[in-house]
C-alpha positions in Angstrom: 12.2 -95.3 29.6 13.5 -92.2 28.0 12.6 -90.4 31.6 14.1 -93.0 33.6 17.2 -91.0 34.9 15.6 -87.3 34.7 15.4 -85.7 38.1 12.1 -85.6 39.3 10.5 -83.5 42.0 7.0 -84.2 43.9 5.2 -81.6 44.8 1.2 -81.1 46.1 -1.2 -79.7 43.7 -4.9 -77.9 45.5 -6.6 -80.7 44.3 -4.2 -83.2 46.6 -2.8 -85.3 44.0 0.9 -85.3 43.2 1.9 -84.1 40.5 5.4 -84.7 39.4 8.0 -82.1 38.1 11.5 -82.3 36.5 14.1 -79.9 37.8 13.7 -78.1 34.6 10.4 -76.8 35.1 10.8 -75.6 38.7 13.9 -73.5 37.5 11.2 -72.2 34.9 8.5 -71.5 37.2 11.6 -69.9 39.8 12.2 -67.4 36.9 9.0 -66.3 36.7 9.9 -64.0 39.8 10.3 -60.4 39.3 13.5 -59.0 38.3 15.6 -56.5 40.7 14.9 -58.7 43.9 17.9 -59.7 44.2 21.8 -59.1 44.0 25.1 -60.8 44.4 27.3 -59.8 46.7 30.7 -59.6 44.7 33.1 -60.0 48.1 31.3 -62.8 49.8 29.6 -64.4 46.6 26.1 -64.7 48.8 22.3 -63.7 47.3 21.2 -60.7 49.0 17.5 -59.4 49.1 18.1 -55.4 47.4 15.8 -54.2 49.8 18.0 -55.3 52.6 20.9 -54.3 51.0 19.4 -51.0 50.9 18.1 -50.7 54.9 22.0 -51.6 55.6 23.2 -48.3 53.8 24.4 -50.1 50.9 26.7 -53.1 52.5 26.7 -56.3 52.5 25.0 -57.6 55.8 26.8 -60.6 55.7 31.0 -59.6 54.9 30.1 -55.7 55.0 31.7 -55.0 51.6 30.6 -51.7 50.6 28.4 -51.7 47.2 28.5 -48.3 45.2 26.1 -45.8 45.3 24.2 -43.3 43.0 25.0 -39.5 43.5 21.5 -38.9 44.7 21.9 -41.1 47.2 25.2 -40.0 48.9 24.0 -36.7 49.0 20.8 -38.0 50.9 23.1 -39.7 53.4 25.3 -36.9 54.5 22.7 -33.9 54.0 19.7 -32.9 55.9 16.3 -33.5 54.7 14.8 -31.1 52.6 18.2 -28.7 52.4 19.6 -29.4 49.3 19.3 -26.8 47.0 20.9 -28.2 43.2 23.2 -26.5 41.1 22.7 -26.5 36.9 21.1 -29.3 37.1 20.1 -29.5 33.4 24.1 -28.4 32.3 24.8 -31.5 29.6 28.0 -32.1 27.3 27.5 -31.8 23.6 29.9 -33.8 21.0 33.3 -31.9 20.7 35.2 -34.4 19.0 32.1 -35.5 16.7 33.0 -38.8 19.0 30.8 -41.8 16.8 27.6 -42.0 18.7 28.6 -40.7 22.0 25.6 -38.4 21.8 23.4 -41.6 22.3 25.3 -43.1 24.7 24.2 -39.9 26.6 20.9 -40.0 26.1 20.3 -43.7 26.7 22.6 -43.1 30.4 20.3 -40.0 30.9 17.2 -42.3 30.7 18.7 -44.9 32.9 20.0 -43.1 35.5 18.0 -39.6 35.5 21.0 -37.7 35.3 22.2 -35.3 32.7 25.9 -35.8 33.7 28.2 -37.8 36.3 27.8 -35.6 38.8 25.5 -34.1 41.1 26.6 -30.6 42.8 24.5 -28.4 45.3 24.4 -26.8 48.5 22.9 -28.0 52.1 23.1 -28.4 56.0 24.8 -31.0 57.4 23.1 -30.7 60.8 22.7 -27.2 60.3 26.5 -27.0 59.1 26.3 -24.6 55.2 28.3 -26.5 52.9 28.5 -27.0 48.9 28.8 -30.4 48.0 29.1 -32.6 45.1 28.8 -36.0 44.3 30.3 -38.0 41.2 27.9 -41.0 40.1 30.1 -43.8 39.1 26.7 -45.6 36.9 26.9 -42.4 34.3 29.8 -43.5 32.0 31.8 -45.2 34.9 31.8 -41.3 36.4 34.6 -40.0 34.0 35.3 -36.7 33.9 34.1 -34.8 30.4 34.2 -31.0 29.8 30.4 -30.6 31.8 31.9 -32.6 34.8 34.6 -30.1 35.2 32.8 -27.6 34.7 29.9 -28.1 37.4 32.6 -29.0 40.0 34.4 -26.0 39.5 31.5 -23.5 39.6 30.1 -25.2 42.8 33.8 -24.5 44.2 33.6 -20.6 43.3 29.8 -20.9 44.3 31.3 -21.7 48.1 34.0 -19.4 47.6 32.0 -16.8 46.9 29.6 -17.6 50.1 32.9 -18.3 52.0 31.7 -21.6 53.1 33.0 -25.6 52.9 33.6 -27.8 49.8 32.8 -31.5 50.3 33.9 -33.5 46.9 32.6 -37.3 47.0 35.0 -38.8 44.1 33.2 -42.0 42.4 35.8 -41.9 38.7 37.5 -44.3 36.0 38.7 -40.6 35.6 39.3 -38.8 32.2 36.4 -39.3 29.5 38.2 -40.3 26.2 35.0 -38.9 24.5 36.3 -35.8 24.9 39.6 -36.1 24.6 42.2 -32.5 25.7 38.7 -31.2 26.7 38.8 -33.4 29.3 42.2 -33.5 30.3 41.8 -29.5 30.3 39.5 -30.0 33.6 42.5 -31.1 35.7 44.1 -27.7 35.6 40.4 -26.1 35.7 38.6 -27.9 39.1 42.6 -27.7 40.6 43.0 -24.1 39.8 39.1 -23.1 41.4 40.7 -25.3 44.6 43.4 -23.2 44.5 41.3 -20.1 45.1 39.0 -21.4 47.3 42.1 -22.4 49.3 43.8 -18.9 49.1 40.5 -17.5 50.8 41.1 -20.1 54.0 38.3 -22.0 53.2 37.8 -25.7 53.9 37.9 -28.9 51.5 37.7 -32.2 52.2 37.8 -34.9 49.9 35.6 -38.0 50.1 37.2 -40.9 48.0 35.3 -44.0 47.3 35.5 -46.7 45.0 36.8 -46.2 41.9 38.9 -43.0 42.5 41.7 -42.8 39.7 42.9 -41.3 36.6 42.7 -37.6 36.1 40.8 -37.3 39.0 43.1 -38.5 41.3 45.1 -36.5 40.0 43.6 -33.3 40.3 41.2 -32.4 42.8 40.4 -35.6 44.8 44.0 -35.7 46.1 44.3 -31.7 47.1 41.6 -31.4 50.0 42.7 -30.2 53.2 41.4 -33.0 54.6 41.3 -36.3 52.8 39.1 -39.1 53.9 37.6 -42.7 52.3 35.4 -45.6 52.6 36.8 -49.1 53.6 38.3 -50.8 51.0 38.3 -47.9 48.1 40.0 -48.6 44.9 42.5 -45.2 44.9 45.2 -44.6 42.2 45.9 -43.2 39.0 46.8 -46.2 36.3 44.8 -49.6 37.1 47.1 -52.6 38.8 47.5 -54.8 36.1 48.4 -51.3 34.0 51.1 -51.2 36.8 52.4 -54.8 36.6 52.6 -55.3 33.3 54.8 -51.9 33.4 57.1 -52.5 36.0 56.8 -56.5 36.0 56.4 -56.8 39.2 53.7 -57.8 41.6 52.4 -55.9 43.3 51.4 -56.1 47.1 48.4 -57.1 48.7 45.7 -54.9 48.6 47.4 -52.1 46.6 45.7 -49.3 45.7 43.2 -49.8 48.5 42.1 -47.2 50.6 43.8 -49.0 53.6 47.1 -49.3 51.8 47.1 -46.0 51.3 45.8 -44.9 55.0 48.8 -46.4 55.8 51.4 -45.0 53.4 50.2 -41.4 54.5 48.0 -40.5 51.4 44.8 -40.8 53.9 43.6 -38.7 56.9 41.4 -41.5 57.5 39.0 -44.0 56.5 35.7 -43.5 57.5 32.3 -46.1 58.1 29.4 -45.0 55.5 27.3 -44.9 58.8 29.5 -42.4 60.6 30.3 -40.7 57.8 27.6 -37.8 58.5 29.0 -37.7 61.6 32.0 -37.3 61.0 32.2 -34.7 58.9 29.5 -32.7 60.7 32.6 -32.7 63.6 35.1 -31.4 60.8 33.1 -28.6 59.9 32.4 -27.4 63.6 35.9 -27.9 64.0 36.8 -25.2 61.2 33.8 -23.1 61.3 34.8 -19.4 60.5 
């Protein structure tokens, strides 16, 4: 009698007896699947298969919201296969502030991800188009910006200088790594002043924002390209909106910060489809080939 209001389930056994089965235990045996199948989407709240997720370029095929991507991958997308040629690839931060046990944090991200730092940097062909490129991973320490970071950005900018060809930034940052403290902050004026330069030569930048873009990054380099383009639906500012509400008191409007918002406020050149983004800036580069 103790069973008498327990869900039960009938299912066939090989033998072809039924054999019955409380919701309980078909959860368990559910569980028993492999990990890494599946995913939630977070816009539409749906179950999606990864490995369709990942044959649709990363979106959602059901509300097309745009999931993030590694560096590795980005590069993959826009670059041609078997051109990209990686710049100091094993460059990684030590512990300037003796910060408490950011030197494991490292090591454990290194392991996860495979990367030594939040960004990847390098040179390629984008349909036969030279270009340096580099691509901030937001999965290494939300892709802030430490001392290392800075620094590989800016040498693949004087890199390109140097060969007189393009700069394509893809930004992926919560910005500024507190880890680091003024020797992050001091990257601002560093990756802006290497811009500079590369700008003074008439050379070509173009900015790629996607989501997260903010802090110190925004405020450096990802704002200063000559041509400034993002993904649908970007998260793009400096401080966070509830930073800016509880400031001002205020609420703010509907899809603030987004990358439409700010298309439309004149901070964008445009936004661009992760399918056409290859594309696209293959057309930019013909269009200011030297």
């Amino acid at each position: 009698m103790l069973n008498l209001f327990k869900k039960k389930q009938y299912v066939t056994v090989p033998s072809g007896k039924t054999e019955q089965k409380t919701v309980n235990e078909i959860v368990e045996s559910k569980n028993s699947i492999p990990d890494g199948l599946w995913t939630k989407c977070d816009g539409c709240g749906k179950i999606i298969l990864k490995s369709d997720l990942e044959n649709n370029l990363m979106k959602c095929p059901n509300c097309s919201k745009y999931f993030r991507i590694a560096a590795r991958q980005r590069i993959d997308l826009v670059i041609d296969n078997n051109t990209f040629k990686e710049y100091d690839r094993d460059m990684m931060s030590l512990n300037p502030l003796d910060y408490p046990e950011y030197e494991i944090k490292l090591k454990k991200l290194n392991k996860e991800t495979g990367l030594n730092e939040a960004v990847v940097t390098g040179e390629g062909l984008i349909n036969g188009e030279k270009c340096v490129i580099a691509a901030m991973d937001s999965n290494f320490l939300m892709g802030s910006m430490g001392s290392v970071v800075g620094e590989k950005i800016t040498r693949a900018i004087e890199r390109a200088t140097e060969q007189k060809i393009p700069v394509i930034i893809f930004t992926a940052s919560g910005g500024a790594r507190m880890q680091e403290g003024i020797f992050s902050l001091m990257q601002m004026a560093k990756t802006s002043a290497a811009i500079k330069r590369h700008s003074d030569e008439g050379l070509l930048y173009v900015s790629v924002l996607t989501d997260p873009t903010t802090g110190g990054v925004t405020a450096s380099f990802a704002m200063l390209g000559d041509i400034i383009l993002a993904e649908p639906g970007a998260l793009i500012g400096f401080a966070g909106p509830r930073v800016i509400e509880q400031t001002i008191k205020q609420k703010l409007p509907e899809g603030f910060q987004r990358a439409e918002f700010l298309l439309e406020h004149g901070f964008l050149d445009a936004i661009v489809k992760r399918e056409e983004l290859k594309k696209t800036l293959y057309q930019i580069l013909l269009m200011h080939r030297r």
